[in-house]
C-alpha positions in Angstrom: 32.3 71.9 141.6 34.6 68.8 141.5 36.7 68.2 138.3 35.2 66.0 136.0 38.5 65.3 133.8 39.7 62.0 134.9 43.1 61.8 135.9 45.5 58.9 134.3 46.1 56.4 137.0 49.9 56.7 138.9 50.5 52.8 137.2 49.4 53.6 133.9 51.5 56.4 133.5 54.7 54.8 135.1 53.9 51.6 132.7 53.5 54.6 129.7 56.8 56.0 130.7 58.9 52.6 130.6 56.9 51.8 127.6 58.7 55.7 125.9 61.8 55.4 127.7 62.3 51.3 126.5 60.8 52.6 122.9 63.3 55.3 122.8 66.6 53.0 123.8 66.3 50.7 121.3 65.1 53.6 118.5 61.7 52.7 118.0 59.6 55.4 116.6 55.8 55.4 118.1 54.6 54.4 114.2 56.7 51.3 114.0 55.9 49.8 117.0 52.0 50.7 116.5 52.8 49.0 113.1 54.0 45.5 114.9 51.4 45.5 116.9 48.7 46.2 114.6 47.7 49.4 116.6 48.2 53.4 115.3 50.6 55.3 116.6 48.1 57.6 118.3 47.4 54.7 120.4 50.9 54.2 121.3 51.1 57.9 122.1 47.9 57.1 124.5 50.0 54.6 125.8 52.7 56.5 126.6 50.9 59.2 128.6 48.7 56.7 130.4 45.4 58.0 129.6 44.9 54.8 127.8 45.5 51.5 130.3 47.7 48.8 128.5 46.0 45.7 129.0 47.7 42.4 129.9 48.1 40.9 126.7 49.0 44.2 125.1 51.6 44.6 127.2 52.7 41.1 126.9 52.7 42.1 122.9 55.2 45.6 123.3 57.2 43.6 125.9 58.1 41.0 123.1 58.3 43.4 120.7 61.0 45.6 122.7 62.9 42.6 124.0 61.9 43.1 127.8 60.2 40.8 130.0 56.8 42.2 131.5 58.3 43.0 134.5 60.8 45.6 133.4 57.1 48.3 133.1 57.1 47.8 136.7 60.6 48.4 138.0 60.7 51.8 139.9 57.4 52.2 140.4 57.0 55.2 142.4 55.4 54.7 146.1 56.0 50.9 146.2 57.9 49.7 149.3 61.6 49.5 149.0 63.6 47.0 148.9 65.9 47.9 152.1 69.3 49.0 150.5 71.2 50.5 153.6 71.9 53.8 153.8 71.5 54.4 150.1 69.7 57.6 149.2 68.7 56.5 145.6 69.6 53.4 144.0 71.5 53.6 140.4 68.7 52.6 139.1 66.8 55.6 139.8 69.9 58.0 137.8 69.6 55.7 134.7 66.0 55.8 134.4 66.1 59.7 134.8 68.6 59.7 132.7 67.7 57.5 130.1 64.1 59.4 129.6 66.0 62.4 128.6 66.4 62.5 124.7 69.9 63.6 125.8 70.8 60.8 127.6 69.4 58.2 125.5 71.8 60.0 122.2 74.7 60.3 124.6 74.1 56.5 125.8 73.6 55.4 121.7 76.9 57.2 120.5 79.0 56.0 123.5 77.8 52.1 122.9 79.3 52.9 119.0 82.8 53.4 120.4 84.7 50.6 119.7 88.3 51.7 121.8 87.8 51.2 125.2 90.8 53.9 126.0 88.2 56.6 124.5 85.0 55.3 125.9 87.8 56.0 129.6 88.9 58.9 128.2 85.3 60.1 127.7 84.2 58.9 131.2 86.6 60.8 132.8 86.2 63.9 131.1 82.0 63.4 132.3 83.1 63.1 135.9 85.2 66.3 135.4 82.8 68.8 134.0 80.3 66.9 136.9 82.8 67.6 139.6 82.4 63.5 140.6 85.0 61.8 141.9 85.9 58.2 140.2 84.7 55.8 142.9 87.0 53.2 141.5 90.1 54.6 142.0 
């Protein structure tokens, strides 16, 4: 018997996940920005998850609202051809976003930007490539 639950489409929930991850980097709960765009929260959470589609001029709406053009709910979509990069395993852009959907890495990213000596925000870096065994490229 086939399934009868429809599955969210691969785009909506990409769009869903930029839509969390951009949310969560400029610290945006799901209530206010439902609130600016006249929507609930629930629908946000929807959203989010991609069982609801955002359409055009929605997304046009939480673009403006989160300071990013339309195009940034796009970037990284999964199974899109690549733009030919060499040799390159994964572009940087691919660790950020990972890294940026964690609620880890978007704390760690907030306290770091509130560091106003840039001999600690160094100090810190190295100490990360330390405990992560990574070699500073620059140097």
């Amino acid at each position: 018997m086939p399934d009868n639950k429809k599955r969210p489409n691969p785009v909506d929930v990409h769009v869903g996940a930029r839509i969390r991850l951009r949310r969560n980097m400029v610290g945006l709960s799901q209530e206010r920005l439902g609130d600016s765009l006249g929507i609930t929260f629930q629908q946000i959470q929807k959203y989010e998850k991609g069982v609801n589609r955002v359409g055009a001029s929605r997304l046009q709406a939480i673009g403006n609202v989160l300071n990013v053009p339309v195009t940034f709910f796009f970037d990284d979509m999964p199974d899109q051809p690549e733009k030919v990069q060499g040799f390159e395993e994964e572009s940087d852009n691919t660790y950020v976003v990972g890294f940026l959907n964690s609620s880890e890495g978007i704390q760690l990213a907030r306290a770091f930007a509130k560091i106003g000596d840039p001999k600690i925000r160094r100090k810190i870096l190295d100490l990360v490539r330390t405990l992560s065994h990574e070699e500073d490229p620059e140097g």
